[in-house]
C-alpha positions as CSV (number, residue, x, y, z in Angstrom):
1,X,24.6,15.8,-73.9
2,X,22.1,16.7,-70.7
3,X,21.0,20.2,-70.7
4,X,21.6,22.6,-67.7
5,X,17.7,23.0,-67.4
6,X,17.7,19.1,-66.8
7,X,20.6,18.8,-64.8
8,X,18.7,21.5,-62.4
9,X,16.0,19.2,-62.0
10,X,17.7,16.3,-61.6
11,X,19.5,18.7,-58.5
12,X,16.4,19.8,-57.5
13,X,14.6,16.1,-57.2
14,X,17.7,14.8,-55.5
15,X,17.5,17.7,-52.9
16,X,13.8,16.7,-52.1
17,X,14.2,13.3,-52.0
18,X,17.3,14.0,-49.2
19,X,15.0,16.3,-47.4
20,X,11.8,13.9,-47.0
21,X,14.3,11.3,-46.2
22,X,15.5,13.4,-43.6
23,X,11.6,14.2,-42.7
24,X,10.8,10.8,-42.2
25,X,14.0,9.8,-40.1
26,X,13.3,12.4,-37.7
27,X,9.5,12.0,-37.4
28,X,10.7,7.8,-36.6
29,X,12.7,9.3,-34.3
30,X,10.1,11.3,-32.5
31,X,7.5,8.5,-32.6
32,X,9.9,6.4,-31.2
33,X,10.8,9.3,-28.5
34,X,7.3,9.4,-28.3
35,X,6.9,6.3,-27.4
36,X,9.3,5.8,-25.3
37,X,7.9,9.1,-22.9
38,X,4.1,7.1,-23.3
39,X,6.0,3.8,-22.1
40,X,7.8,5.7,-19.4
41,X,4.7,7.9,-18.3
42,X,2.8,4.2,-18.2
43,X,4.9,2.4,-16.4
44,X,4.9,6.0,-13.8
45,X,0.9,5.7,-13.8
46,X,0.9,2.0,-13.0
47,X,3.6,2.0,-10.2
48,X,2.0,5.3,-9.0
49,X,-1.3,3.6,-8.9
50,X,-0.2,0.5,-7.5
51,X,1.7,2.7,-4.9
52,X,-1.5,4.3,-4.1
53,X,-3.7,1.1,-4.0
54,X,-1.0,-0.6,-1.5
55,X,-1.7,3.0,0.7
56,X,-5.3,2.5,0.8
57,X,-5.1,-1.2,1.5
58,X,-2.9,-0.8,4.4
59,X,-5.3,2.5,5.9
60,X,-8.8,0.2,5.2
61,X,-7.1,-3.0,6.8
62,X,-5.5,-0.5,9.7
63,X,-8.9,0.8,10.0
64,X,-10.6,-2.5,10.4
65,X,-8.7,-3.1,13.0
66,X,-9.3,0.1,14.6
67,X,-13.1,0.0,14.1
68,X,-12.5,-3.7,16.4
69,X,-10.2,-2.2,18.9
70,X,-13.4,0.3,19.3
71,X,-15.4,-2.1,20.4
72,X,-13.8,-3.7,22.8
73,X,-13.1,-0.1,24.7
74,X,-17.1,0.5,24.0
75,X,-17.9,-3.0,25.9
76,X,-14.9,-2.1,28.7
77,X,-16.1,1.2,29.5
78,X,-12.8,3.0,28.3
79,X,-13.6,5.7,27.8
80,X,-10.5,7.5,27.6
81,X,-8.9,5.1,25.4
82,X,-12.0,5.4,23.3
83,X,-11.3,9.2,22.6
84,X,-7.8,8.6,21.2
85,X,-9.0,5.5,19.5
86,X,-11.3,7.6,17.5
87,X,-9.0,9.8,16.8
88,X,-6.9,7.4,14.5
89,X,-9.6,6.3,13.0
90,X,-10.7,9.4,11.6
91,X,-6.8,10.2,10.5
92,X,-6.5,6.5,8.6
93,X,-9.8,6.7,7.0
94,X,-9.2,10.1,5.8
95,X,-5.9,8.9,4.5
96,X,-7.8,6.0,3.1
97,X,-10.4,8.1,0.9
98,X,-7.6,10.6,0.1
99,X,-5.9,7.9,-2.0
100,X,-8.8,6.9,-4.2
101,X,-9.5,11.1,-5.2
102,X,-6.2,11.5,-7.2
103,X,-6.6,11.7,-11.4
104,X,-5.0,8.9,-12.0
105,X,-7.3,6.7,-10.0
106,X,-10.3,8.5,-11.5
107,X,-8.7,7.6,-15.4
108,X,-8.0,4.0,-14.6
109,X,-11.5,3.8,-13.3
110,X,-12.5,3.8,-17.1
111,X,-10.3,0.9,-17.9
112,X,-12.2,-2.0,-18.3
113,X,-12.1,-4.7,-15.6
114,X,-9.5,-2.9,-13.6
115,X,-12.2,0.0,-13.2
116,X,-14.9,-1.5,-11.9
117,X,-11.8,-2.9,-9.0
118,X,-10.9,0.1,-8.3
119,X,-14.3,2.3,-8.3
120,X,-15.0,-0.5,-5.6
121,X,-12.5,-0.2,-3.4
122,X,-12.9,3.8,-3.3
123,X,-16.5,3.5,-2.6
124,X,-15.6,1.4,0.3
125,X,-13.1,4.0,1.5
126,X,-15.4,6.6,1.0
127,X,-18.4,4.8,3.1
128,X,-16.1,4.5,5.4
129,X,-15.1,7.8,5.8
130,X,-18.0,9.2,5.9
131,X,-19.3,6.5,8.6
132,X,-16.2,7.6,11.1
133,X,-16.6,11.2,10.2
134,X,-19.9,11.7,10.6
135,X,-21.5,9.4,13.2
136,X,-18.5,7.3,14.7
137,X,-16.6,10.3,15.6
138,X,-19.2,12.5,17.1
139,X,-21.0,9.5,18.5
140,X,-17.8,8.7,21.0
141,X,-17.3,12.6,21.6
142,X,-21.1,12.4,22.7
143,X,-20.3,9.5,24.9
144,X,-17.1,10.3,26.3
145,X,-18.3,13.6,27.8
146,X,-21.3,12.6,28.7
147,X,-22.8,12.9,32.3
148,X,-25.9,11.3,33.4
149,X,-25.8,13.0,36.4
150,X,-25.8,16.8,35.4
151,X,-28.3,19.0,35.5
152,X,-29.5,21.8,34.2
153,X,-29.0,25.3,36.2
154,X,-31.9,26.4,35.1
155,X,-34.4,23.7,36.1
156,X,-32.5,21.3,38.1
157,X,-33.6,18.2,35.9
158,X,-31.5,16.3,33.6
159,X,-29.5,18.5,31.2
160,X,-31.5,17.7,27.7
161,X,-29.1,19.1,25.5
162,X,-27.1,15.8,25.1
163,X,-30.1,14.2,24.0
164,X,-30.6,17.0,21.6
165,X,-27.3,15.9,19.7
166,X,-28.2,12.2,19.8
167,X,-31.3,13.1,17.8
168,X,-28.9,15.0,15.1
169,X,-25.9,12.3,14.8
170,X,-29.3,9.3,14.5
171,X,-30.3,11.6,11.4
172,X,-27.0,11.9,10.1
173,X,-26.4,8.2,10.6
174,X,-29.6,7.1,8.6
175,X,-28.2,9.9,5.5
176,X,-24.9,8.1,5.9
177,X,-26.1,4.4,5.8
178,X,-28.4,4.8,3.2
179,X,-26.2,6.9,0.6
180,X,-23.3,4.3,1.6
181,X,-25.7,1.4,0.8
182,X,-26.5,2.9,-3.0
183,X,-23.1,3.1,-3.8
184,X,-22.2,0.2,-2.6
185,X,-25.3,-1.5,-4.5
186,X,-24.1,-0.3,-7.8
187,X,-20.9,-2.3,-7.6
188,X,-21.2,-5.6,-9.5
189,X,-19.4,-8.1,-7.0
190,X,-19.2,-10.6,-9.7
191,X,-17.1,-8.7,-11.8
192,X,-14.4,-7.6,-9.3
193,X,-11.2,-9.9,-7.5
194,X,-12.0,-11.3,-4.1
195,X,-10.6,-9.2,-1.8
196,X,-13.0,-6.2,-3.4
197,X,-15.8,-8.1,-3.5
198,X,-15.7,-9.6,0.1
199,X,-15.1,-5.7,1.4
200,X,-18.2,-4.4,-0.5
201,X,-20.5,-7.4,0.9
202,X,-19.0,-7.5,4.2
203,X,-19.7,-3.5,4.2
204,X,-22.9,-3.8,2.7
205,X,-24.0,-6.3,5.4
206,X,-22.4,-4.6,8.1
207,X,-24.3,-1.5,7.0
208,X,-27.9,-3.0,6.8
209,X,-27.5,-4.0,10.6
210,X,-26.5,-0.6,11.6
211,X,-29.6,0.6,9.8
212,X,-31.7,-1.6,11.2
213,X,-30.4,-0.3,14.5
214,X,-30.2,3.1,13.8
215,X,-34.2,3.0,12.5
216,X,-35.0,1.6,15.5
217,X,-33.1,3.9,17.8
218,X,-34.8,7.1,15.9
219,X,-38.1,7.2,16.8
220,X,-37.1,6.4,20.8
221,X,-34.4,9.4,21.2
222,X,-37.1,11.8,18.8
223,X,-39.7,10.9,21.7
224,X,-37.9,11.1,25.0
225,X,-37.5,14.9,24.8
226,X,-41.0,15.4,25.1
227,X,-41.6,12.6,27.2
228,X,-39.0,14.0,30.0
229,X,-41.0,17.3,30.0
230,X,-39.0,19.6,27.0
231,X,-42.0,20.8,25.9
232,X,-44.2,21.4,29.5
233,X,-45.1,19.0,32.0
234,X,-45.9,15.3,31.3
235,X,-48.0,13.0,33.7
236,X,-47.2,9.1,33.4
237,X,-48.0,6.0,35.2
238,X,-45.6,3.7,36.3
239,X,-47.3,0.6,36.4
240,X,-45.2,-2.4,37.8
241,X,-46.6,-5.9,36.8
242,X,-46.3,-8.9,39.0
243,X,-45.2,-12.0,36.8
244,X,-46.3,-14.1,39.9
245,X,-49.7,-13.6,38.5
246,X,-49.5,-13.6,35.0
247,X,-51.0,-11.8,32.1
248,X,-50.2,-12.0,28.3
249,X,-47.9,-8.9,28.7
250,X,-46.5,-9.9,32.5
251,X,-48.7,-9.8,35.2
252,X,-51.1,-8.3,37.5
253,X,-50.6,-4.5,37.0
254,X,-51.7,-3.8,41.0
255,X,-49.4,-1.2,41.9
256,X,-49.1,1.6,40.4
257,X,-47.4,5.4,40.4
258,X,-47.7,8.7,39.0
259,X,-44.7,10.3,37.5
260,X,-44.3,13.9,36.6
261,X,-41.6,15.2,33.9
262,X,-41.4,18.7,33.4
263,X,-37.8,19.9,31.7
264,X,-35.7,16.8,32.7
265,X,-36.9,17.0,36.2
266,X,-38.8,13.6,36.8
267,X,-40.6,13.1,40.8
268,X,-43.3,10.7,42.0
269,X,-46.0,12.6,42.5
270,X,-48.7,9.9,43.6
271,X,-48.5,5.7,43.9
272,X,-52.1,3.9,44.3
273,X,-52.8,0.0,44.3
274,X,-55.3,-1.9,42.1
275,X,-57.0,-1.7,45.7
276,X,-57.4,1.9,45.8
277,X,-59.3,2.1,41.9
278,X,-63.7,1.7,41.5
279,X,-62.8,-2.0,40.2
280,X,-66.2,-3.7,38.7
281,X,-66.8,-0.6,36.8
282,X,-66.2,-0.6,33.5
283,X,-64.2,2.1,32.4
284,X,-65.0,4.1,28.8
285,X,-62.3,2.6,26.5
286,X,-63.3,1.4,23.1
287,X,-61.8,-2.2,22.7
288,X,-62.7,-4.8,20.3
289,X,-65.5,-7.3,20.9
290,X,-62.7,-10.4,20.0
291,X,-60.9,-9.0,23.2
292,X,-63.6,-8.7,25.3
293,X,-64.7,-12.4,24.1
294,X,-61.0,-14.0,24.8
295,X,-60.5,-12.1,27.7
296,X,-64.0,-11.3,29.1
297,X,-65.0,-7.9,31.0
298,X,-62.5,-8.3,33.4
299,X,-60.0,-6.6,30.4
300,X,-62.0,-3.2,31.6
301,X,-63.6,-4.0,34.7
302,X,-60.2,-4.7,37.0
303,X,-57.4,-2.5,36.2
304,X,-55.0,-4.8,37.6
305,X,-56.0,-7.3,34.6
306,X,-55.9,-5.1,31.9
307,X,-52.4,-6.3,30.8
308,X,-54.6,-9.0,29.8
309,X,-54.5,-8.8,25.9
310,X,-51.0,-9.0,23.9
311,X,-51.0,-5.3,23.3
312,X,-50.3,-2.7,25.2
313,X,-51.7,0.0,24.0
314,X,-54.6,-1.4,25.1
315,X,-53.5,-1.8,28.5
316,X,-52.2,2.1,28.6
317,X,-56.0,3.0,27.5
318,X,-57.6,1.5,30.2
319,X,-55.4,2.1,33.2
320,X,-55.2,5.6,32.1
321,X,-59.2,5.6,32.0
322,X,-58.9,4.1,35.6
323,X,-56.6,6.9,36.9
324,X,-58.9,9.2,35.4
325,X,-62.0,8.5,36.5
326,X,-61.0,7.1,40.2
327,X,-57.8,9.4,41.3
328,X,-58.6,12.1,39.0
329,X,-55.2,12.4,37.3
330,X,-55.1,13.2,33.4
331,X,-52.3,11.4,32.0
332,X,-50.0,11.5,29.3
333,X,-48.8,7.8,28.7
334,X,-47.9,4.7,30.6
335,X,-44.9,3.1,31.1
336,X,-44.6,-0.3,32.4
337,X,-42.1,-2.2,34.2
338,X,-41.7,-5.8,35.9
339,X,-39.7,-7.4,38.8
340,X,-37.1,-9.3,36.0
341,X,-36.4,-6.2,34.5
342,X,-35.4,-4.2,37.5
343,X,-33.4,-7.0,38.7
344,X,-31.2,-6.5,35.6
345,X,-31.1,-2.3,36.3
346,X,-30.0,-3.2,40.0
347,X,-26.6,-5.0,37.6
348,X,-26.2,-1.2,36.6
349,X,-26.9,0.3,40.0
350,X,-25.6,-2.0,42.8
351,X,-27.5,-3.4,46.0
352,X,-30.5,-1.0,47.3
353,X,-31.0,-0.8,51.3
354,X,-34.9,-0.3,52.0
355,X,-36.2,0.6,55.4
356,X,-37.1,-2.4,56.3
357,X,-33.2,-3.4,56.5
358,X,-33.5,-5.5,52.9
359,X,-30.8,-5.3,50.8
360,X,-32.6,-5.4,47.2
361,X,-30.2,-6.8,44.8
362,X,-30.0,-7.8,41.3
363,X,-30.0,-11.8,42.8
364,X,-32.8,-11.4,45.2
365,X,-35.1,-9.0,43.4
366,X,-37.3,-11.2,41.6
367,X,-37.4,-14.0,44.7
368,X,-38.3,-10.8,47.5
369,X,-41.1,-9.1,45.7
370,X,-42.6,-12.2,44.0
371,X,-42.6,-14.8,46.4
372,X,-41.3,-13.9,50.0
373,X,-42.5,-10.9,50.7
374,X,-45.9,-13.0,50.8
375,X,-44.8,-15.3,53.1
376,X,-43.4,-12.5,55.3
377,X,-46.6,-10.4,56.0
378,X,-50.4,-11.2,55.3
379,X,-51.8,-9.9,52.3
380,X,-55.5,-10.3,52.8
381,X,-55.1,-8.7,56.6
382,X,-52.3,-6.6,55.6
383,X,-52.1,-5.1,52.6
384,X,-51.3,-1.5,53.6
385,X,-47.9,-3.4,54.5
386,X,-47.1,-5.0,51.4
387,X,-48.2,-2.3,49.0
388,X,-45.7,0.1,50.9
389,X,-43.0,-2.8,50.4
390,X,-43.8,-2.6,46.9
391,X,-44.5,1.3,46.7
392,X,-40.8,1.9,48.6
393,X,-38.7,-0.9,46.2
394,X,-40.3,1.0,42.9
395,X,-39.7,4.6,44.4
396,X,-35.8,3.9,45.9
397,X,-35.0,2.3,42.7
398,X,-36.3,4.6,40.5
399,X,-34.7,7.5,42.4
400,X,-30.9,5.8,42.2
401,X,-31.7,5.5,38.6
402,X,-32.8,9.1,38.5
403,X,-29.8,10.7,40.1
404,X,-27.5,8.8,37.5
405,X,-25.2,7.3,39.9
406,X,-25.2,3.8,38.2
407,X,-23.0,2.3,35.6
408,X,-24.1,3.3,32.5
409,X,-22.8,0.1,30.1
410,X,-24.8,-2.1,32.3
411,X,-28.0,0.0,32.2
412,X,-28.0,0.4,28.6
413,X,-27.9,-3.7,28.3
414,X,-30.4,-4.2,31.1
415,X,-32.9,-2.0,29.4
416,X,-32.2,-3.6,25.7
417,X,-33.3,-6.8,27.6
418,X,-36.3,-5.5,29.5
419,X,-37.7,-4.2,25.8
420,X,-36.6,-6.7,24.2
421,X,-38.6,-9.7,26.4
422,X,-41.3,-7.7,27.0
423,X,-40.2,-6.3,30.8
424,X,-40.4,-2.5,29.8
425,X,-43.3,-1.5,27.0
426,X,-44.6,2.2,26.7
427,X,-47.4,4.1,25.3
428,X,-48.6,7.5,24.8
429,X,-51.3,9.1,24.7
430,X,-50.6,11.8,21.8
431,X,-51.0,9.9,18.5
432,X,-48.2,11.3,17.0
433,X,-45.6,10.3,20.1
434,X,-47.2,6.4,19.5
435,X,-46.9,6.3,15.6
436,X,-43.1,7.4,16.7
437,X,-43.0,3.6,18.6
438,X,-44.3,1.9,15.4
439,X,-42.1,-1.4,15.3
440,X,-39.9,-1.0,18.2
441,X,-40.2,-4.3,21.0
442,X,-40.9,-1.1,23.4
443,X,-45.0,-0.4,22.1
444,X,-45.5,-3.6,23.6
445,X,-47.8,-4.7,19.9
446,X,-47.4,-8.1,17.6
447,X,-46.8,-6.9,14.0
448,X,-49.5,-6.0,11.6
449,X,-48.1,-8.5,8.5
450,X,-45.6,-11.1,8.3
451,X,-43.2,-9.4,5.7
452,X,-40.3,-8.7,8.1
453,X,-40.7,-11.4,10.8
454,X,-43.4,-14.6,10.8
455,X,-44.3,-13.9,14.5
456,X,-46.1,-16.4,16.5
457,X,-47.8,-15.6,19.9
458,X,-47.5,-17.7,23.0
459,X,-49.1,-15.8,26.2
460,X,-50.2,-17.1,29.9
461,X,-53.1,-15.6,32.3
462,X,-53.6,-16.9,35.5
463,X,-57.0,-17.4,36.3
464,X,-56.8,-19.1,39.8
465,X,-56.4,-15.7,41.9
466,X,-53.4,-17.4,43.0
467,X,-49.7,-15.4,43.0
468,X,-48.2,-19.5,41.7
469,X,-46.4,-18.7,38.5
470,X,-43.3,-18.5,40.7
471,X,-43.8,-22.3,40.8
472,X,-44.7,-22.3,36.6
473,X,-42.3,-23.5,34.1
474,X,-43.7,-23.3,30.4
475,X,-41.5,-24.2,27.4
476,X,-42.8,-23.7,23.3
477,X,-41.6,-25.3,20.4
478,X,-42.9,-24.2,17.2
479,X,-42.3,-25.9,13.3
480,X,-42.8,-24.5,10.6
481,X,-42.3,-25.5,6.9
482,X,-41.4,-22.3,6.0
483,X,-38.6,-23.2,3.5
484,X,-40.7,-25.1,1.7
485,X,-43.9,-23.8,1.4
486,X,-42.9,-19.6,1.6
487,X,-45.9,-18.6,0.1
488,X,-48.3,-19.9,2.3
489,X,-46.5,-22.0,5.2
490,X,-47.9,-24.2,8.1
491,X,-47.1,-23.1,11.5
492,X,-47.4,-25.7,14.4
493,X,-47.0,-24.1,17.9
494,X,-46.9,-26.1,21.1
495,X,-46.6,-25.1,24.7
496,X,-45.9,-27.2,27.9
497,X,-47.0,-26.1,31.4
498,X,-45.2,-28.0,34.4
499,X,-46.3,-26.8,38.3
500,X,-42.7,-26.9,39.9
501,X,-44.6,-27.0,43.2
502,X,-44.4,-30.0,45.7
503,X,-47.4,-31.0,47.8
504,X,-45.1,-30.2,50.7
505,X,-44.7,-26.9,49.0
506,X,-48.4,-26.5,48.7
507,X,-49.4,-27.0,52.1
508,X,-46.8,-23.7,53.1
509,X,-48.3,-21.6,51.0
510,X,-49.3,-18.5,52.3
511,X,-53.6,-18.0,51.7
512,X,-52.6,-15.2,49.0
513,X,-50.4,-17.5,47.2
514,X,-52.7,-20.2,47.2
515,X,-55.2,-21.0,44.7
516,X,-58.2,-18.4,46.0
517,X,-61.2,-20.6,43.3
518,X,-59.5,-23.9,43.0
519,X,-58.4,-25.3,46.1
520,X,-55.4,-27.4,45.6
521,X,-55.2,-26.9,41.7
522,X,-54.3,-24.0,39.6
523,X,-55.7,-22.5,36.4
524,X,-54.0,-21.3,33.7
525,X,-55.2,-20.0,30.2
526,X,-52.8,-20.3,27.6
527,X,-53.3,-18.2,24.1
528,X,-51.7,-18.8,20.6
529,X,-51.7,-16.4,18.1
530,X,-51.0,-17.6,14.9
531,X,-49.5,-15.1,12.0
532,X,-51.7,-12.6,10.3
533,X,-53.9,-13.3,8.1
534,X,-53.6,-17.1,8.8
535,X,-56.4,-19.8,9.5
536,X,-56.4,-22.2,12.9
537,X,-56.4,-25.4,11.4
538,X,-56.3,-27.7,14.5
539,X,-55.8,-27.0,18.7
540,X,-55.1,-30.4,20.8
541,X,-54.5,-31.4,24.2
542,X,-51.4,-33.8,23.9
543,X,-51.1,-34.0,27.4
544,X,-53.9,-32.7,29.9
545,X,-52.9,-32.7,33.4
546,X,-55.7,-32.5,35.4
547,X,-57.7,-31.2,33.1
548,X,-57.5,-29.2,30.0
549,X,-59.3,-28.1,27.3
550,X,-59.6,-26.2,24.2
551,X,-62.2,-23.0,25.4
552,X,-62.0,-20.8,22.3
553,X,-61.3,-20.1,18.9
554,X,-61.0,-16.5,17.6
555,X,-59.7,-13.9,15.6
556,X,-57.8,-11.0,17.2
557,X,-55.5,-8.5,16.3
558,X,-55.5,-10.0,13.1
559,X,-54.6,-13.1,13.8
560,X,-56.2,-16.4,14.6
561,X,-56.3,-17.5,18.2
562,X,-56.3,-20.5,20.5
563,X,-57.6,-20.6,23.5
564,X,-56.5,-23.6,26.0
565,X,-57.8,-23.5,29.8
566,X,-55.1,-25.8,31.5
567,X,-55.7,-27.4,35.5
568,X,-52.5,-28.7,37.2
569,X,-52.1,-29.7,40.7
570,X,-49.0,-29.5,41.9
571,X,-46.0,-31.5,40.0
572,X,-48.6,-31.8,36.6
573,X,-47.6,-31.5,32.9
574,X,-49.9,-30.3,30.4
575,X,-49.5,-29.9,26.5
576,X,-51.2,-28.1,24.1
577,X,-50.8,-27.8,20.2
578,X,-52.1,-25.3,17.9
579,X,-51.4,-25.6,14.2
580,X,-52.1,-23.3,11.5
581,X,-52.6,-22.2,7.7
582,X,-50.7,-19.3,5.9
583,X,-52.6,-17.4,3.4
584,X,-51.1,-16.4,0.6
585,X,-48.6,-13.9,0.8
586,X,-45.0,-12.6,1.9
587,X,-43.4,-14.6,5.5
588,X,-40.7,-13.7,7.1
589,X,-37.9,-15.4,9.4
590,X,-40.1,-17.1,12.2
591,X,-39.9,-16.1,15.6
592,X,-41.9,-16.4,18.7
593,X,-42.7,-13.8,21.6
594,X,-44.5,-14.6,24.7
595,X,-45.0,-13.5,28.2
596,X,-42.2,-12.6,30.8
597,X,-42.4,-15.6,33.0
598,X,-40.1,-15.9,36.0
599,X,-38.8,-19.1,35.0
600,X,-37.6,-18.2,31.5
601,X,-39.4,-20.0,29.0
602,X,-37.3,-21.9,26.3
603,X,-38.4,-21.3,23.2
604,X,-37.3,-23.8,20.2
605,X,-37.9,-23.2,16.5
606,X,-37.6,-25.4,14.1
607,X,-37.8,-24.0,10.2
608,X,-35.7,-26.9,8.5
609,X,-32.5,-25.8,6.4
610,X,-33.9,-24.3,4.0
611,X,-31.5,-25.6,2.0
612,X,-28.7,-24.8,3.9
């Protein structure tokens, strides 16, 4: 017989075991539900992420094509079509960042492997952004509305406030680019699928140009304000260099002018000739003995020689010295211009009428004021004539480009060539203006090491009194075996000097074109500067000419020189080699700079393929 006490129990256990039963049915049912709501909000996640990711893939691609579609209405002038352009730009790459910001993307960006995808692709879309936002945009607003000819009501010379904002969007620009590059740095392009990784290195590369641009650009726009009179009045000289007769940086500096900035307003306020300066006096500038030993006393003596030496801040010292002492002008730079480069501004500004009823143009520039005006009037009987040919060509030109009236794509190219060959240098007089040149083409210099570039030196002088370089060709080749030997490469430069001239052609020559030492032959000293730091190892005449020989071997600037005197009558060839020794150290990718001749010299480099 069971109790009622045990029968309770027995009730009471059976009750319990129902209820956990029931417990754990229901808490299968809400794992389960759980589950299936984790599954559900997955799956949600995923598509929503992969929704978002196919919405920033289409804005960045739409933006690529965008930032091309720019550029061709930048190189067309368009202005107007440039404006609206921009305007989409700025709306898709906005869109494009806006994608990457949500918290989803943020979350998956923990998930291994997909993360590091996905924290790529919004640091793309953020560098982008912030390029087109903060430079890009205001850039073309700066460009669109801007007026070369205004002026300021106050003072009546250019309006300076454009320039003003070009100094701010550089500085944002150089924020920009470098913040852009860390980011982009920190992305492991190894562990990411190819279309990321070829967006971050194609941004990264695309970004390192722009920098190297931008750096440039800097230090030029944070100098003109002060050099176009912001601060007070600034006295220049103009000096324009005759590449008939050449010098290391150009030619003869014999005519020169005085401009005067003050607050955008820019006039000629005086224009001499080599003529009209105490030449055979030395003038008070402290240059180095190696110069003086290459380039003799002449460098100070004869201000129309004082382009002499590869560097122009020596040139700006001593014709500013010459001004001084002889017209009694204090200066505050010089600025230095040839015949090649202001046939490329006339591109920009269109045909010039002088007095004279010449039509200076952009394809009879160089041939008029190099060559036939010479023939046209007599420079030894009268040179009043020519140096008011010369003295009206510089002033009419400069004053078209003054009043603005000139198409402003083609100046902008024609004055990236002129610095970049050489044509246009400038220096100043204020230390701190010049350290602001440091490493542009523009201060006229060779660099100080061979980290960034392996530069090589090949520069001309005619020593024959002669204005025959219009007849000159010259062609380098330099080797180097710079892929193989980085550390300390050999550098073999060669340069080949050919008169173009024909006997016929000799006997025509006017008397000032003519040889004035040599008769019927014509001297010319060639100079190669070998990298910094680096030993001449060998110079050799491989093919002489009339006559040519190794005159010197020196150190200058740095660098190792040498120094070939080369004789050619006309029709001659002459060859000369230098070779030389790297020391130890860090080289850059080779290139070779030289004087502006009128026939353009060809320049050929050969590194190997460095295992290309």
């Amino acid at each position: 017989m069971i109790s009622r006490d045990s029968g309770r129990a027995t009730a009471r256990a059976t009750r319990a075991h129902a209820h956990r039963q029931a417990k754990r049915s229901t808490t299968k049912r809400r794992v389960r539900i759980g589950a299936g709501v984790a599954v559900v909000l997955f799956l949600g996640a995923g598509t929503w992420l992969a929704t978002r990711a196919l919405a920033v893939k289409t804005d960045l691609e739409a933006s690529q094509r965008l930032v091309e579609q720019l550029q061709e209405q930048v190189k067309a002038g368009d202005f107007t079509g440039l404006a609206a352009t921009s305007e989409e730009l700025q709306q898709r790459s906005s869109s494009a960042v806006n994608g990457t910001r949500d918290l989803t993307w943020k979350i998956a960006e923990f998930v291994p492997v997909l993360g590091q995808n996905l924290t790529g692709v919004r640091y793309v879309a953020e560098s982008i952004d912030d390029i087109v936002q903060e430079v890009a945009a205001p850039s073309i607003t700066l460009v669109s509305e801007f007026d070369l000819s205004a002026r300021d009501p106050k003072t009546g010379g250019f309006d300076l406030t454009p320039l003003d904002e070009a100094v701010t969007i550089v500085a944002s620009a150089q924020t920009v680019f470098a913040q852009s590059l860390s980011k982009l740095g920190s992305i492991d392009t190894t562990a990411t699928v190819g279309p990321v990784s070829d967006a971050v290195v194609k941004l990264d590369g695309l970004l390192v140009t722009a920098t190297d641009a931008v750096n440039r650009a800097a230090p030029l726009l944070n100098v003109a304000g002060t050099a176009l009179g912001q601060d007070g009045a600034r006295n220049y000289i103009l000096a324009f260099q005759n590449n008939a007769e050449s010098t290391a940086l150009g030619g003869s500096a014999a005519s020169l002018s005085i401009l005067t900035a003050d607050h955008g307003s820019v006039e000629i306020t005086d224009q001499a000739s080599s003529a009209d300066l105490l030449n055979r006096d030395p003038v008070d500038v402290a240059v180095d003995q190696s110069a003086i030993d290459l380039y003799s006393q002449y460098l100070v003596t004869h201000s129309n020689t004082a382009t002499s030496r590869p560097d122009f801040p020596t040139a700006g010292q001593i014709l500013k010295a010459h001004v001084q002492r002889d017209r009694g002008t204090d200066v505050d730079g010089v600025i230095s211009i040839d015949p090649l480069a202001l046939s490329y501004m006339l591109k920009a500004t269109g045909p010039i009428t002088l007095s004279t009823g010449d039509v200076l143009s952009s394809d009879n520039a160089v041939s008029l004021l190099l060559n036939e005006v010479y023939f046209r009037w007599d420079s030894y009987k009268e040179a009043e004539k020519v140096d008011a040919f010369f003295a009206e060509a510089a002033s009419t030109i400069l004053t078209k480009v003054l009043s603005g009236d000139f198409d402003m794509r083609e100046m902008a190219a024609a004055v990236t060539k002129g610095v970049n060959q050489g044509s246009i240098m400038a220096w100043f007089a204020n230390p701190d203006l010049q350290k602001l040149l440091d490493g542009s083409r523009l201060q006229g210099t060779l660099p100080k090491d061979n980290a960034d570039a392996t530069v090589v030196g090949i520069y001309y002088r005619d020593t024959s009194a002669s204005k025959i370089d219009y007849y000159l060709k010259t062609a380098t080749t330099t080797s180097s075996d710079i892929c193989t030997a980085p550390q300390n490469p050999t550098i073999t430069s060669s340069a080949t000097l050919t008169s173009n001239l024909t006997n016929a052609q000799q006997a025509d020559l006017p008397d000032y074109v003519k040889s004035g030492t040599l008769g019927n032959l014509f001297s010319t000293e060639v100079f190669v500067y070998g990298p910094v730091g680096a030993t001449l190892t060998s110079a050799t005449v491989d093919v002489e000419g009339e006559l040519t020989q190794v005159t010197t071997r020196a150190v200058d600037l740095g660098r190792p020189v040498a120094k070939f005197t080369v004789y050619l009558a006309p029709g001659d060839i002459s060859t000369v080699t230098a070779s030389f020794q790297g020391a130890a150290g860090k080289y850059g990718e080779l290139e070779v700079r030289g004087t502006p001749m009128i026939n353009a010299t060809p320049k050929t480099i050969l590194e190997g393929d460095c295992g290309q």
